[in-house]
C-alpha positions in Angstrom: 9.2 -41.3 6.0 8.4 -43.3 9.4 10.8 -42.6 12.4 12.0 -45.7 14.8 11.3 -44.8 18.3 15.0 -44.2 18.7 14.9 -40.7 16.3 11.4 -40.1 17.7 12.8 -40.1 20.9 15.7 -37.7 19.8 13.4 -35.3 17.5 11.3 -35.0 20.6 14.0 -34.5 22.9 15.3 -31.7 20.3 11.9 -29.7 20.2 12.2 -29.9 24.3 15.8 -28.6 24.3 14.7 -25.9 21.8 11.8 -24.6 24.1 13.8 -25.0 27.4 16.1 -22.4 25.5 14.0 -20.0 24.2 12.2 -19.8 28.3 15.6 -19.2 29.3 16.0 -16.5 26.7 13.0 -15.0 27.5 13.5 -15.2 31.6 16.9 -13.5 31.3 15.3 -10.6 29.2 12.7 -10.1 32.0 15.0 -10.1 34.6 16.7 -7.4 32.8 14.0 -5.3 32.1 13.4 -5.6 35.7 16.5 -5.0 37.1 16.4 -2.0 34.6 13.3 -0.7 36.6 14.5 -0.9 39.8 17.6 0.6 38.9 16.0 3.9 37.4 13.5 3.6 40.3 10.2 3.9 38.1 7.0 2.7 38.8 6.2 0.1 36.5 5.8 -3.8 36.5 7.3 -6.4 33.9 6.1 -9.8 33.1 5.0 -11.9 30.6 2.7 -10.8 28.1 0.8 -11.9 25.1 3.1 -9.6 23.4 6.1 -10.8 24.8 5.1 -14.4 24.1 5.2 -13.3 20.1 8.3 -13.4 18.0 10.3 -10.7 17.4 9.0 -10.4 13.7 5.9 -10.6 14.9 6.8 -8.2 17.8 8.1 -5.7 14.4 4.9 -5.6 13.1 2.8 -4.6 16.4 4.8 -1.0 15.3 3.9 0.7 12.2 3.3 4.5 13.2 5.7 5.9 10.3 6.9 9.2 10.8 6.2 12.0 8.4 6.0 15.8 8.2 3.7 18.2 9.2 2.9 21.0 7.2 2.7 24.5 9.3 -0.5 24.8 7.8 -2.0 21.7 8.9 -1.0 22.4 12.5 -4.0 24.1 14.5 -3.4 26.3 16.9 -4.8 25.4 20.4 -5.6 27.7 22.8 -3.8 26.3 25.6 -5.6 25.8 28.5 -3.5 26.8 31.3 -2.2 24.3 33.2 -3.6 25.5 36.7 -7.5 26.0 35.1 -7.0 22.2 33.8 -8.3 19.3 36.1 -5.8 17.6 38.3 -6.7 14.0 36.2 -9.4 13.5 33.9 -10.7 10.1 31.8 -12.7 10.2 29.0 -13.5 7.2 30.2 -15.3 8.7 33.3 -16.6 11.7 32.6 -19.4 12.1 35.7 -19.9 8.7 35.4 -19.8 8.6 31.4 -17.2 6.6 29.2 -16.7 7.6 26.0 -13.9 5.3 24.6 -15.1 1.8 23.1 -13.5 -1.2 24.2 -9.6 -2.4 23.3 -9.2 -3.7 20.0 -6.4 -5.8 18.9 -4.5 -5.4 15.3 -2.5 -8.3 16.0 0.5 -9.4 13.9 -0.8 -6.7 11.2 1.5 -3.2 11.9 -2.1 -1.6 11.3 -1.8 1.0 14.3 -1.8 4.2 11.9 -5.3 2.4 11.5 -6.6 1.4 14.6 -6.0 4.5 16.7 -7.3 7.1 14.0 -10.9 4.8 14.3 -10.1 4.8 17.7 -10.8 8.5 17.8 -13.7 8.4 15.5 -15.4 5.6 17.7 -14.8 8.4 20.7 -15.8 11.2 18.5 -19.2 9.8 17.8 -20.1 8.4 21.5 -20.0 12.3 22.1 -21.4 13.8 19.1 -24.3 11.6 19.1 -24.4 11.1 23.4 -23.8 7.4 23.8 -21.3 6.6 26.3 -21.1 2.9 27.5 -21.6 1.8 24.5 -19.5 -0.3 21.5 -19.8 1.5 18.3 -17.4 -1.1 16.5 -15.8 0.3 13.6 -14.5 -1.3 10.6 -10.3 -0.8 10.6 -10.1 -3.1 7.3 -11.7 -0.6 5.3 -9.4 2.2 5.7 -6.4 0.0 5.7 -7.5 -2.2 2.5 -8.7 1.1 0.7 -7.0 4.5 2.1 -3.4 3.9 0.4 -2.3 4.8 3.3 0.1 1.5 4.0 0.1 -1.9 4.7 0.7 -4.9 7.3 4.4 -5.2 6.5 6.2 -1.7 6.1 3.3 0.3 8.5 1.5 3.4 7.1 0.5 7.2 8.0 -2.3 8.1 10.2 -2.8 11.7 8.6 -3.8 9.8 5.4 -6.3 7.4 7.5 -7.3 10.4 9.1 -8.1 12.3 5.9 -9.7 8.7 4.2 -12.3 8.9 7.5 -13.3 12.9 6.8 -13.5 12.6 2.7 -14.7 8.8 2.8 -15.3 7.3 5.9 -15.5 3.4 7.2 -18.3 1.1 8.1 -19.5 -1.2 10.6 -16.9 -3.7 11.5 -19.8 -6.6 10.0 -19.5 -4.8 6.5 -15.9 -6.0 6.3 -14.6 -7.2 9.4 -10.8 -7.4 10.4 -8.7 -9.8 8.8 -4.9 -9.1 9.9 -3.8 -9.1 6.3 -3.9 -5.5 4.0 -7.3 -6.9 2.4 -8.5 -5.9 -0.9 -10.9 -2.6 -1.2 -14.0 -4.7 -3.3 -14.3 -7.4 -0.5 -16.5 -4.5 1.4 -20.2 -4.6 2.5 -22.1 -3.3 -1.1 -23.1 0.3 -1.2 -21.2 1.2 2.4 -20.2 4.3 1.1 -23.7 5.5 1.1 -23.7 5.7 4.1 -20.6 6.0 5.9 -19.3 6.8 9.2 -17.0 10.3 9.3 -15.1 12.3 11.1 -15.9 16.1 10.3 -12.5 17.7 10.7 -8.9 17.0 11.8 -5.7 18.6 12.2 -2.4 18.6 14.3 -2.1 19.6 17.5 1.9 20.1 17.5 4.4 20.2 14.6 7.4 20.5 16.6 9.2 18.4 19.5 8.6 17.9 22.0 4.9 18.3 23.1 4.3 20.1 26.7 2.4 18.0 29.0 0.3 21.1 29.2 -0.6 20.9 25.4 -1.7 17.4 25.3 -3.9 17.9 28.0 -5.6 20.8 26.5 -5.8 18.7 23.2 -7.7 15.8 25.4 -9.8 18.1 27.4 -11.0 19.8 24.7 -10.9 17.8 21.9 -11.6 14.6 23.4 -9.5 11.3 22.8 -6.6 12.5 20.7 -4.1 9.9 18.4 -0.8 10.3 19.1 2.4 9.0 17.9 5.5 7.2 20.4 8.5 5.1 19.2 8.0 1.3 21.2 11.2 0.1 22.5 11.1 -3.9 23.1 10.6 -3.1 27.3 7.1 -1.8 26.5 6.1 -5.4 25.7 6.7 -6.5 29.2 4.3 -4.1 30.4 1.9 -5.1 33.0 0.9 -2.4 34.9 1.7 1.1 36.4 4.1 4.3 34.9 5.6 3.2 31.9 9.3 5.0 31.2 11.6 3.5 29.1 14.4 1.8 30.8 16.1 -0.5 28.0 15.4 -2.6 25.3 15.8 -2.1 21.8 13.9 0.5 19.2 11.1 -1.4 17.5 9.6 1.4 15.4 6.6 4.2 15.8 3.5 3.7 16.9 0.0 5.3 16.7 -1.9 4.9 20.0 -5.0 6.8 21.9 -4.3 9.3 24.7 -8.3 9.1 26.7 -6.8 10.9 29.8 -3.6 11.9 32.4 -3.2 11.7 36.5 -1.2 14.5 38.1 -1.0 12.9 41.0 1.1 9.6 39.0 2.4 12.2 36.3 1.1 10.2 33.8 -1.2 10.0 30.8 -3.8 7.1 30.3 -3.3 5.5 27.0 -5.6 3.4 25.0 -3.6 0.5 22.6 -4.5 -2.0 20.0 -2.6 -4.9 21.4 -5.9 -6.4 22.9 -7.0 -6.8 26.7 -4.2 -9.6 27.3 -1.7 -6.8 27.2 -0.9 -3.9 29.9 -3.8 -3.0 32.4 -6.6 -4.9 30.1 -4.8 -3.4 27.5 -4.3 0.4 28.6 -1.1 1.6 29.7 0.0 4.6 31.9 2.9 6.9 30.3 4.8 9.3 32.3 5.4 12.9 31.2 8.8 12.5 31.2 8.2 10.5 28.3 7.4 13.4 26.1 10.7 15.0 25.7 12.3 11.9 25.9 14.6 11.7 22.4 14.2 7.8 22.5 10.4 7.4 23.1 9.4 10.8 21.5 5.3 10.0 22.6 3.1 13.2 21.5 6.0 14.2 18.5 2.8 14.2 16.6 -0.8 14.9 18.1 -4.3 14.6 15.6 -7.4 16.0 17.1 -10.6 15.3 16.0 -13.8 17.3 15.5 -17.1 16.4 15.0 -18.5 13.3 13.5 -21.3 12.1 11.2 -23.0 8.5 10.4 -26.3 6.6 10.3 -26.7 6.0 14.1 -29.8 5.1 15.9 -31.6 3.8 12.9 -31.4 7.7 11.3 -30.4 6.5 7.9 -32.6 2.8 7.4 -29.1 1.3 5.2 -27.3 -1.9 5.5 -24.9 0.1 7.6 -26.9 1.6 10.3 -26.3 1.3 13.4 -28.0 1.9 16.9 -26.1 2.6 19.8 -27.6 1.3 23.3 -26.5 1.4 26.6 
Protein backbone atom coordinates (compact mmCIF):
# COMPACT_ATOMS: atom_id res chain seq x y z
CA UNK A 1 0.00 0.00 0.00
CA UNK A 2 1.34 3.68 -1.23
CA UNK A 3 0.86 6.55 1.39
CA UNK A 4 -0.33 10.21 0.08
CA UNK A 5 1.96 12.80 1.35
CA UNK A 6 -0.71 13.71 3.87
CA UNK A 7 -0.29 10.11 6.07
CA UNK A 8 3.41 10.31 5.14
CA UNK A 9 3.55 13.38 6.68
CA UNK A 10 1.65 12.13 9.83
CA UNK A 11 3.56 8.53 10.03
CA UNK A 12 6.69 10.63 10.02
CA UNK A 13 5.56 13.02 12.43
CA UNK A 14 4.45 9.96 14.73
CA UNK A 15 8.00 8.22 14.62
CA UNK A 16 9.31 11.89 15.71
CA UNK A 17 6.82 12.19 18.56
CA UNK A 18 7.73 8.61 19.61
CA UNK A 19 11.55 9.43 19.78
CA UNK A 20 11.11 12.89 21.36
CA UNK A 21 9.42 10.75 24.16
CA UNK A 22 11.52 8.09 24.72
CA UNK A 23 14.75 11.10 25.00
CA UNK A 24 12.60 12.56 27.55
CA UNK A 25 12.26 9.26 29.21
CA UNK A 26 15.61 8.62 29.16
CA UNK A 27 16.77 12.36 30.34
CA UNK A 28 14.54 12.21 33.34
CA UNK A 29 16.10 8.77 34.35
CA UNK A 30 19.56 10.35 34.24
CA UNK A 31 18.71 13.20 36.04
CA UNK A 32 17.61 10.88 38.66
CA UNK A 33 20.32 8.75 38.84
CA UNK A 34 22.18 11.91 39.26
CA UNK A 35 20.40 13.57 41.64
CA UNK A 36 20.69 10.10 43.45
CA UNK A 37 24.51 10.52 43.45
CA UNK A 38 24.70 13.67 44.77
CA UNK A 39 22.39 13.03 47.32
CA UNK A 40 24.35 9.90 48.80
CA UNK A 41 27.46 12.05 48.06
CA UNK A 42 29.43 9.19 46.16
CA UNK A 43 31.94 9.53 43.69
CA UNK A 44 30.64 8.45 40.58
CA UNK A 45 29.57 9.99 37.14
CA UNK A 46 26.17 9.16 35.03
CA UNK A 47 25.63 9.59 31.42
CA UNK A 48 24.73 8.11 28.50
CA UNK A 49 26.05 4.92 27.56
CA UNK A 50 25.95 2.23 24.96
CA UNK A 51 24.21 0.32 27.49
CA UNK A 52 21.82 2.82 28.44
CA UNK A 53 21.00 3.52 24.83
CA UNK A 54 19.69 -0.45 24.68
CA UNK A 55 16.23 -1.48 25.64
CA UNK A 56 15.34 -2.70 28.69
CA UNK A 57 15.01 -6.32 27.31
CA UNK A 58 18.00 -5.99 25.97
CA UNK A 59 19.38 -4.30 29.10
CA UNK A 60 17.87 -8.03 30.90
CA UNK A 61 19.96 -9.88 29.03
CA UNK A 62 23.48 -7.94 29.65
CA UNK A 63 22.72 -9.98 33.39
CA UNK A 64 22.80 -13.63 33.48
CA UNK A 65 25.21 -14.50 36.53
CA UNK A 66 22.56 -17.04 38.22
CA UNK A 67 22.96 -17.74 41.59
CA UNK A 68 23.70 -21.15 42.97
CA UNK A 69 25.18 -23.04 45.93
CA UNK A 70 28.38 -23.71 47.03
CA UNK A 71 29.33 -26.84 48.42
CA UNK A 72 31.68 -26.49 51.73
CA UNK A 73 33.79 -28.75 49.96
CA UNK A 74 34.37 -26.78 46.92
CA UNK A 75 35.24 -23.66 48.95
CA UNK A 76 39.24 -23.39 49.38
CA UNK A 77 40.53 -22.14 52.10
CA UNK A 78 42.77 -19.02 51.54
CA UNK A 79 45.29 -18.06 53.69
CA UNK A 80 44.45 -14.57 54.19
CA UNK A 81 46.86 -12.26 53.63
CA UNK A 82 46.68 -9.71 56.28
CA UNK A 83 45.42 -6.75 55.34
CA UNK A 84 48.45 -4.54 56.55
CA UNK A 85 51.22 -7.04 54.55
CA UNK A 86 48.84 -6.44 51.30
CA UNK A 87 49.79 -3.49 48.88
CA UNK A 88 47.96 -0.25 49.40
CA UNK A 89 46.46 -0.81 45.38
CA UNK A 90 47.59 -3.19 43.01
CA UNK A 91 46.54 -3.96 39.04
CA UNK A 92 47.06 -6.86 37.35
CA UNK A 93 47.10 -4.80 34.76
CA UNK A 94 50.42 -3.15 35.97
CA UNK A 95 52.37 -5.33 37.56
CA UNK A 96 56.12 -3.49 37.28
CA UNK A 97 55.10 -2.37 34.18
CA UNK A 98 53.43 -5.79 33.11
CA UNK A 99 49.63 -6.27 32.18
CA UNK A 100 48.22 -9.36 32.36
CA UNK A 101 44.43 -8.91 31.57
CA UNK A 102 43.51 -9.11 27.68
CA UNK A 103 41.50 -6.40 26.29
CA UNK A 104 37.40 -5.85 27.07
CA UNK A 105 35.23 -8.06 25.36
CA UNK A 106 31.63 -7.46 24.67
CA UNK A 107 28.79 -10.30 25.08
CA UNK A 108 26.32 -8.02 23.78
CA UNK A 109 22.57 -8.66 23.87
CA UNK A 110 23.55 -12.52 24.77
CA UNK A 111 23.25 -12.77 29.02
CA UNK A 112 26.60 -14.81 28.34
CA UNK A 113 28.56 -13.20 31.38
CA UNK A 114 28.78 -16.73 33.40
CA UNK A 115 30.84 -17.12 30.10
CA UNK A 116 32.83 -14.32 29.33
CA UNK A 117 34.36 -13.65 32.73
CA UNK A 118 35.31 -17.37 33.60
CA UNK A 119 37.58 -17.08 29.95
CA UNK A 120 38.27 -13.86 31.24
CA UNK A 121 40.32 -15.54 33.93
CA UNK A 122 41.70 -18.21 31.85
CA UNK A 123 42.93 -15.48 29.19
CA UNK A 124 44.78 -13.95 32.65
CA UNK A 125 45.76 -17.24 33.83
CA UNK A 126 47.79 -18.04 30.75
CA UNK A 127 49.48 -14.49 30.16
CA UNK A 128 51.14 -15.53 33.63
CA UNK A 129 51.65 -19.18 33.35
CA UNK A 130 53.17 -18.90 30.05
CA UNK A 131 54.88 -14.98 30.76
CA UNK A 132 53.13 -12.85 28.10
CA UNK A 133 51.79 -9.82 29.29
CA UNK A 134 50.66 -7.07 26.69
CA UNK A 135 49.42 -9.41 24.75
CA UNK A 136 45.68 -10.64 23.27
CA UNK A 137 45.35 -14.27 23.76
CA UNK A 138 41.66 -14.14 22.42
CA UNK A 139 39.64 -16.92 23.63
CA UNK A 140 36.68 -18.49 22.13
CA UNK A 141 33.40 -17.77 24.67
CA UNK A 142 31.00 -19.58 22.01
CA UNK A 143 32.48 -22.76 22.76
CA UNK A 144 31.86 -23.07 26.35
CA UNK A 145 28.46 -21.42 26.04
CA UNK A 146 27.28 -23.56 22.83
CA UNK A 147 28.80 -26.78 24.42
CA UNK A 148 29.18 -26.59 28.46
CA UNK A 149 25.32 -26.97 29.31
CA UNK A 150 25.87 -24.63 31.41
CA UNK A 151 22.97 -22.04 30.04
CA UNK A 152 21.99 -19.94 27.45
CA UNK A 153 21.41 -16.28 26.00
CA UNK A 154 17.86 -15.94 27.45
CA UNK A 155 17.53 -17.40 31.04
CA UNK A 156 21.71 -16.83 31.92
CA UNK A 157 23.82 -19.80 33.16
CA UNK A 158 26.40 -20.83 36.06
CA UNK A 159 29.99 -20.02 35.94
CA UNK A 160 31.10 -22.99 38.25
CA UNK A 161 29.87 -25.24 35.34
CA UNK A 162 31.92 -22.97 32.60
CA UNK A 163 34.56 -23.08 35.00
CA UNK A 164 34.62 -26.87 35.31
CA UNK A 165 33.95 -27.24 31.13
CA UNK A 166 37.47 -25.07 30.79
CA UNK A 167 39.55 -27.59 33.37
CA UNK A 168 37.94 -31.07 31.98
CA UNK A 169 37.48 -29.69 28.35
CA UNK A 170 38.69 -26.41 27.59
CA UNK A 171 37.98 -23.74 24.63
CA UNK A 172 39.78 -22.64 21.59
CA UNK A 173 40.86 -19.70 19.70
CA UNK A 174 38.21 -17.33 19.19
CA UNK A 175 38.87 -18.11 14.95
CA UNK A 176 37.86 -21.79 15.69
CA UNK A 177 34.34 -20.60 16.51
CA UNK A 178 34.11 -17.13 16.92
CA UNK A 179 31.24 -15.24 18.93
CA UNK A 180 27.91 -15.14 17.61
CA UNK A 181 25.55 -13.58 20.36
CA UNK A 182 23.15 -16.43 20.03
CA UNK A 183 23.63 -19.98 22.26
CA UNK A 184 25.24 -21.63 18.99
CA UNK A 185 25.34 -25.17 18.36
CA UNK A 186 28.41 -27.41 19.80
CA UNK A 187 29.34 -29.10 15.92
CA UNK A 188 29.75 -25.56 14.28
CA UNK A 189 33.40 -25.74 16.12
CA UNK A 190 36.84 -25.59 14.42
CA UNK A 191 37.50 -29.69 13.60
CA UNK A 192 39.62 -31.52 16.00
CA UNK A 193 39.89 -28.40 18.66
CA UNK A 194 39.71 -30.55 21.44
CA UNK A 195 43.05 -31.86 20.61
CA UNK A 196 44.37 -29.34 21.60
CA UNK A 197 42.66 -27.19 23.87
CA UNK A 198 43.17 -24.33 26.05
CA UNK A 199 42.64 -25.17 30.05
CA UNK A 200 42.56 -23.99 33.13
CA UNK A 201 44.37 -26.47 35.62
CA UNK A 202 42.29 -26.05 38.85
CA UNK A 203 39.49 -23.92 40.27
CA UNK A 204 37.57 -23.45 43.41
CA UNK A 205 35.70 -20.83 45.59
CA UNK A 206 37.12 -18.42 47.40
CA UNK A 207 34.05 -17.67 49.79
CA UNK A 208 30.79 -19.71 50.44
CA UNK A 209 29.23 -17.36 52.74
CA UNK A 210 28.13 -13.50 52.60
CA UNK A 211 29.46 -11.19 52.61
CA UNK A 212 33.17 -11.29 51.38
CA UNK A 213 35.77 -9.10 53.42
CA UNK A 214 37.52 -6.64 51.41
CA UNK A 215 40.53 -8.26 52.89
CA UNK A 216 39.67 -11.71 51.29
CA UNK A 217 39.13 -10.58 47.82
CA UNK A 218 42.33 -8.91 47.82
CA UNK A 219 44.18 -11.90 48.99
CA UNK A 220 42.19 -13.96 46.25
CA UNK A 221 43.64 -11.20 43.52
CA UNK A 222 47.01 -10.98 44.93
CA UNK A 223 47.57 -14.32 44.99
CA UNK A 224 45.54 -15.87 42.63
CA UNK A 225 45.60 -13.38 40.01
CA UNK A 226 42.33 -12.00 38.27
CA UNK A 227 39.51 -13.74 40.13
CA UNK A 228 35.55 -13.99 38.67
CA UNK A 229 33.22 -12.74 40.85
CA UNK A 230 29.58 -12.48 41.03
CA UNK A 231 27.35 -8.86 41.74
CA UNK A 232 23.57 -8.23 41.22
CA UNK A 233 23.36 -4.98 38.41
CA UNK A 234 20.77 -2.58 39.35
CA UNK A 235 19.60 -0.39 36.24
CA UNK A 236 22.01 2.85 37.71
CA UNK A 237 25.06 0.69 36.81
CA UNK A 238 24.24 1.27 33.16
CA UNK A 239 24.79 4.95 33.46
CA UNK A 240 28.16 4.46 34.56
CA UNK A 241 30.87 6.54 33.14
CA UNK A 242 33.47 6.81 35.31
CA UNK A 243 34.70 6.83 39.06
CA UNK A 244 33.36 4.75 42.47
CA UNK A 245 30.45 2.94 41.52
CA UNK A 246 27.73 2.44 44.68
CA UNK A 247 24.45 1.78 44.07
CA UNK A 248 22.17 4.68 44.58
CA UNK A 249 18.75 3.63 42.74
CA UNK A 250 17.38 1.96 39.99
CA UNK A 251 15.80 -1.15 39.70
CA UNK A 252 17.36 -5.01 40.19
CA UNK A 253 18.23 -6.42 36.80
CA UNK A 254 19.74 -9.76 37.78
CA UNK A 255 23.38 -11.25 38.68
CA UNK A 256 26.24 -10.89 36.97
CA UNK A 257 29.68 -12.54 36.51
CA UNK A 258 32.43 -9.93 36.11
CA UNK A 259 36.54 -9.86 36.54
CA UNK A 260 38.07 -8.25 39.69
CA UNK A 261 42.09 -7.43 38.05
CA UNK A 262 42.82 -5.16 41.09
CA UNK A 263 41.54 -2.46 44.23
CA UNK A 264 42.86 1.30 45.39
CA UNK A 265 42.88 1.96 49.07
CA UNK A 266 43.32 5.21 48.61
CA UNK A 267 39.53 5.35 46.47
CA UNK A 268 38.29 2.23 48.53
CA UNK A 269 37.59 0.59 45.55
CA UNK A 270 38.19 -2.53 43.45
CA UNK A 271 39.13 -2.32 39.64
CA UNK A 272 36.64 -4.41 37.68
CA UNK A 273 37.04 -5.82 34.30
CA UNK A 274 33.29 -6.22 32.27
CA UNK A 275 32.03 -7.63 29.04
CA UNK A 276 29.88 -4.74 27.96
CA UNK A 277 32.69 -3.56 25.47
CA UNK A 278 34.99 -0.38 25.58
CA UNK A 279 31.87 1.99 24.88
CA UNK A 280 30.81 1.35 28.45
CA UNK A 281 32.38 2.67 31.95
CA UNK A 282 36.08 3.76 31.87
CA UNK A 283 36.78 1.90 28.30
CA UNK A 284 34.81 -0.55 29.77
CA UNK A 285 36.27 -1.08 33.38
CA UNK A 286 34.53 0.09 36.31
CA UNK A 287 35.66 0.96 39.88
CA UNK A 288 33.49 -0.67 42.83
CA UNK A 289 33.61 0.58 46.25
CA UNK A 290 33.97 -1.79 49.24
CA UNK A 291 31.05 -0.84 50.66
CA UNK A 292 29.54 -2.66 47.97
CA UNK A 293 30.42 -5.98 49.34
CA UNK A 294 28.21 -6.26 52.23
CA UNK A 295 25.69 -4.40 50.53
CA UNK A 296 22.30 -6.79 50.68
CA UNK A 297 21.19 -5.18 47.25
CA UNK A 298 24.46 -5.39 45.16
CA UNK A 299 25.95 -8.49 47.00
CA UNK A 300 29.47 -8.16 44.60
CA UNK A 301 32.05 -10.94 45.83
CA UNK A 302 28.83 -13.33 47.32
CA UNK A 303 30.64 -15.72 45.21
CA UNK A 304 34.49 -15.62 44.35
CA UNK A 305 36.26 -18.49 41.68
CA UNK A 306 40.06 -18.46 41.62
CA UNK A 307 42.00 -19.97 39.17
CA UNK A 308 45.17 -21.97 39.14
CA UNK A 309 47.39 -22.78 36.54
CA UNK A 310 46.74 -23.15 32.94
CA UNK A 311 47.65 -25.34 29.88
CA UNK A 312 47.41 -24.84 25.87
CA UNK A 313 49.37 -24.91 22.59
CA UNK A 314 51.00 -21.45 22.91
CA UNK A 315 54.04 -20.26 21.10
CA UNK A 316 53.80 -22.75 18.37
CA UNK A 317 54.44 -25.73 21.26
CA UNK A 318 51.74 -27.95 19.81
CA UNK A 319 51.99 -27.32 15.58
CA UNK A 320 47.64 -27.79 15.55
CA UNK A 321 44.98 -25.73 13.85
CA UNK A 322 44.66 -24.19 17.30
CA UNK A 323 48.00 -22.96 18.15
CA UNK A 324 48.65 -19.98 19.11
CA UNK A 325 51.72 -17.60 19.65
CA UNK A 326 51.62 -14.90 21.92
CA UNK A 327 53.75 -11.67 21.01
CA UNK A 328 54.26 -8.54 22.48
Amino acid sequence: MRLDSSSRLAVGGLVCLLVLATTLAWGSELDTVRQAITAAGVSWTAGETSVSRMSPEQQDRLCGGLAETVPEEAVLRLDTVPADALPASYSWRDVNGKNYVTPVRNQQTCASCFVFAPVAALEARLLRTFERPGSDIDLSEQIPLACSGAGDCIAGGYASTVSTYLKTTGTAKETCYPYTNTDGTCGAACANWQNSPFTVTAWSYANATFPATATLLKTAVYTKGPVVARMVVYSDLHTYTGGVYAKVSGENKGGHFVLVVGWDDSTSAFLVKNSWGTDWGESGYFWIAYSQLASTEVRFGEWVYVYDGAAGPVAGSVPAANSLLLGN
